[in-house]
N, C-alpha and C positions, 0 to 999 in steps of 0.2 A: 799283134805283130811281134811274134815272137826271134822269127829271124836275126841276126844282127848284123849282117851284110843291107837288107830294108830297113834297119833304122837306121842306118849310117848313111844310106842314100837319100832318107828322107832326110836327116839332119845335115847333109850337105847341101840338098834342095833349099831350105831355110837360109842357110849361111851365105848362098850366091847371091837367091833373090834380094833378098836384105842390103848386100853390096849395090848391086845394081841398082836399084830402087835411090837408097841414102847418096851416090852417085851422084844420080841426077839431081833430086831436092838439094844437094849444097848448094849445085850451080845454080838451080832455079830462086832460092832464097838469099843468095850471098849476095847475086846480081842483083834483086830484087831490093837488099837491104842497103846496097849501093845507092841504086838510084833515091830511094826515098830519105836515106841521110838516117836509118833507123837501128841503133845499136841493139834494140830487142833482138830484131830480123837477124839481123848480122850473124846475133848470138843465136839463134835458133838454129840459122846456114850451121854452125860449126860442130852444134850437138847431132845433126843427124850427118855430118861425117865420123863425130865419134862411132856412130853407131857401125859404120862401113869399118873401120878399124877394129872394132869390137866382133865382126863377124868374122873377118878375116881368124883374128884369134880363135875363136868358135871353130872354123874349120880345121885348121892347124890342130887343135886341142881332141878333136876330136878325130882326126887319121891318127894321132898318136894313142892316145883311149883305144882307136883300134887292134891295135898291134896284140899278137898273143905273148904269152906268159914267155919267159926267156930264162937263162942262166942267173943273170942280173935281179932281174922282175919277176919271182916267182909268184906272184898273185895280178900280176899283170899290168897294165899302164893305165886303166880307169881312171886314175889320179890326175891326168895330167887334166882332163875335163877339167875336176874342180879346178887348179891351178887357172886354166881358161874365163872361169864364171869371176876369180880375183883378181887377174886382169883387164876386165870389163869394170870393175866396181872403180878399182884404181884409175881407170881413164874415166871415167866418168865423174870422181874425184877432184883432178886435174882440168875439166872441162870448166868446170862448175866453181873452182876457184877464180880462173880466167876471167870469167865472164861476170864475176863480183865486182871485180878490180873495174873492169871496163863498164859496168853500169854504174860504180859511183863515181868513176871519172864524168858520166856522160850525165849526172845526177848535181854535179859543180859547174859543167857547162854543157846545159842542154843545147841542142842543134836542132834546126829546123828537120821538120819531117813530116816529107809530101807523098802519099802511099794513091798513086792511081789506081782504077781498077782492075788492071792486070796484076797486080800483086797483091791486090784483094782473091784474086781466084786462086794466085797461086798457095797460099797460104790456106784457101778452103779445100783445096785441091791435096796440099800436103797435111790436112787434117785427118781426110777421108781415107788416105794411103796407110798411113803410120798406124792408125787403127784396125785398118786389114792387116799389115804386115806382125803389128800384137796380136791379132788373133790367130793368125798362122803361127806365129811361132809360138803361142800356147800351147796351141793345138799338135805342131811336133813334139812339146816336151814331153805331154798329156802321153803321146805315142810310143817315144823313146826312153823316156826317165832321166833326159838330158837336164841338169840343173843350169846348165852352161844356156840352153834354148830357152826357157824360162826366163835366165835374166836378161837374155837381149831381147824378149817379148815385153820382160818391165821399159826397158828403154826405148823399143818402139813407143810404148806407152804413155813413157814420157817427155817422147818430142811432141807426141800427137795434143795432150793439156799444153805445154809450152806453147804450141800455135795457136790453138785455142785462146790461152791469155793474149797471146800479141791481135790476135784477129778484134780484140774486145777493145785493146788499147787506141786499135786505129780509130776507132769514134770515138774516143772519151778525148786523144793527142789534141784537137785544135782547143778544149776550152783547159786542158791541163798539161800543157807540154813536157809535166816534169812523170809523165806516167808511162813514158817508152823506158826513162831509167829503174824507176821503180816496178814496171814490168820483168824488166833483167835481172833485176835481183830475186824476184818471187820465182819465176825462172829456175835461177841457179841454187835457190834453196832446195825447188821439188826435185829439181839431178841431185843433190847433195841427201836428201832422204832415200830416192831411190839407191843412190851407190852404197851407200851405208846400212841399208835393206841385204842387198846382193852379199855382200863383203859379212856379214853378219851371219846369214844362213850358210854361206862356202866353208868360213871359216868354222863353221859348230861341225860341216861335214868332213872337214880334214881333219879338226882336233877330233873327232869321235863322236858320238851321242849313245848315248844309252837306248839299250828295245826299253819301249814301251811296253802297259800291260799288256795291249790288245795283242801285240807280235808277240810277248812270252806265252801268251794264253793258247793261240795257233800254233806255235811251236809246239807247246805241250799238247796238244790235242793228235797234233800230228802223229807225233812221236809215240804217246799212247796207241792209239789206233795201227800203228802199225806192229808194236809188240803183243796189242792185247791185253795189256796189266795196265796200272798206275808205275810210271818210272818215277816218278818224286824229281823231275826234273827240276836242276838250281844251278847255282851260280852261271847264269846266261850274260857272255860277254859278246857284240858284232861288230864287226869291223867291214868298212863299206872302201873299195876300191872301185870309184865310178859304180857302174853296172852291178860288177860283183864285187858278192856278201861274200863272206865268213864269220860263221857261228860256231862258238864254243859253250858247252855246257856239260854239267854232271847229270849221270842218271845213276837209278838204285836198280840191280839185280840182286835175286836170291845168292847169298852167301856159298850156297851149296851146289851153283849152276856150274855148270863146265864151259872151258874157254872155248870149245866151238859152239859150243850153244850161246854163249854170251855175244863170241865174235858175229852169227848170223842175226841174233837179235838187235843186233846195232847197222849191220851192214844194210839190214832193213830199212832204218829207220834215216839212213842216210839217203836210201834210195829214195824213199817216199817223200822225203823232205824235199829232196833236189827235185823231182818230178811236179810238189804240188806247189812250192814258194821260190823256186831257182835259187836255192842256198847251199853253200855250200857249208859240211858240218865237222869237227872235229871232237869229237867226245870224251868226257872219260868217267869211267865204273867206279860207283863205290858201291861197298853190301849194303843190305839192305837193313841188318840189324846195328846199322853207322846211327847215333845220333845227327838229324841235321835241321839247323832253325833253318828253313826256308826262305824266312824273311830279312834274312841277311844274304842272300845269294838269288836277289831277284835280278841285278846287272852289274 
C-alpha cells in the first residue's frame, strides 16, 4: 500500500474504531467496578479511556503528518506522528501513577467486592475486544509505518492482560481480599513498562538513530548498480521525518570525470534509490584518488 492518501485512511480507520470501541468498555467496566465495590475494575474502566484519548491524539497526529512540505516545514510534518506516539507514552504514565496511588489506598483499607455474573462476562467480553482491537492496530502499523499505530496496539494490549489479571482476581477475592489491591498495582506497573517502551523507541526516533549495516549495505548496492563501478560509498548520515527519510552520504568518482558526467551519475543513483527504498538522497563527490578509512564514516 503504497499510496499515502490509503494509509491515512486506513490509519484513521484505526483511530475511530479504537475511540468507539474504548467508549463503550469505560462505561461498561466503570459501571461494572461500581457495583462490585472493585478498585482493579475501576482502574481497568479508566485505562481503556486512556486509550480513547490516546486515539484521538493518533488522529490529530496524524492529519498533521499529513500535510505536505511548506515554506516553514521543508521536509514536511512526519514529525508530528512521533510527537503523537509521546503523547500516548505520557498518558499512559499519568494513568498508571493514579492507579498506584489508588490501589495502595485500597490495599490499607480493603472493601468488600461482590463481582456477579454479568461483569464476569463483561470483562471476558473486554478481554476478547482489546485483543482484536491490538491486532488491528498492528496490523495498520505493519501497513502504514505508523509508530504512533503500533503503540496504541501495545495499549490495546495492555488493557487486554490488565482484564485478564482482574478476571483471575475474581476467584482468588473471597479467600484473599487483599488481591483486588495488589491486582491494581501489577496493573499499573505493566502500563508503566508499556509507557516506558513507547516513550523509549519515540524518543530514539526524534533524537535520530544511526542506519544500520543491513540499510548501508542496500544503499550501497543500490547506488552501485546504478552507476555500474564501486562508489566507495561513506559517511552515511539519516534522518527520518515520520514517513520520510533523508539520506546523506559520500561517494568516489574518477578524478578525471566531467561535471555532466558526474552530475548524471548521481542523478542516477537518486532516482534508483527514490524508486527502489523511497529515500530521499543528498550526496556529495569526492575523487577517487582521496584517501578514505571507510570505517570511520559508516554513520
Amino acid at each position: 500500500m503504497k499510496d499515502s492518501k490509503d494509509k491515512n485512511k486506513l490509519a484513521y480507520s484505526e483511530g475511530w474504531l479504537s475511540i468507539s470501541v474504548n467508549i463503550v468498555l469505560f462505561g461498561l467496566k466503570y459501571w461494572a467496578g461500581i457495583v462490585s465495590g472493585s478498585i482493579a475494575l475501576i482502574s481497568d474502566a479508566w485505562h481503556s479511556l486512556s486509550d480513547s484519548i490516546s486515539s484521538i491524539a493518533i488522529i490529530v497526529g496524524i492529519k498533521i503528518s499529513s500535510k505536505p512540505p511548506d515554506k516553514h516545514h521543508p521536509y514536511g510534518h512526519g514529525r508530528a506522528e512521533l510527537i503523537t506516539s509521546l503523547i500516548i507514552g505520557i498518558l499512559l504514565v499519568i494513568v498508571a501513577v493514579k492507579l498506584i496511588i489508588d490501589s495502595i489506598a485500597n490495599l490499607k483499607d480493603p472493601g468488600q467486592t461482590e463481582f456477579g455474573t454479568l461483569a464476569i462476562v463483561i470483562i471476558i467480553v473486554s478481554i476478547i475486544i482489546k485483543e482484536l482491537s491490538a491486532q488491528y492496530a498492528f496490523y495498520t502499523a505493519r501497513k502504514t509505518g505508523f509508530i504512533s499505530l503500533k503503540a496504541d496496539g501495545w495499549h490495546h494490549r495492555s488493557d487486554a492482560v490488565s482484564s485478564v489479571l482482574i478476571l483471575i482476581g475474581i476467584f482468588i477475592s473471597p479467600y484473599f481480599p487483599l488481591v483486588d489491591g495488589i491486582l491494581g498495582i501489577i496493573i499499573s506497573l505493566f502500563i508503566l513498562h508499556t509507557a516506558f517502551s513507547i516513550l523509549k523507541e519515540t524518543a530514539s526516533a526524534v533524537l535520530g538513530e544511526s542506519p544500520d549495516a543491513v540499510f548501508i549495505k542496500q544503499l550501497s548496492d543500490t547506488a552501485n548498480n546504478s552507476a555500474g563501478f564501486d562508489l566507495k560509498l561513506h559517511h552515511v548520515h539519516m534522518h527520518k521525518y515520520g514517513r520520510h527519510t533523508e539520506v546523506s552520504f559520500h561517494i568516489c568518482l574518477p578524478e578525471n570525470m566531467t561535471v555532466s558526467e558526474a552530475h548524471n551519475i548521481v542523478k542516477n543513483i537518486k532516482t534508483d534509490i527514490f524508486k527502489q527504498m523511497q529515500i530521499t538522497v543528498t550526496t556529495h563527490i569526492d575523487p577517487d584518488n582521496e584517501e578514505i578509512n571507510l570505517e570511520n564514516y559508516q554513520n
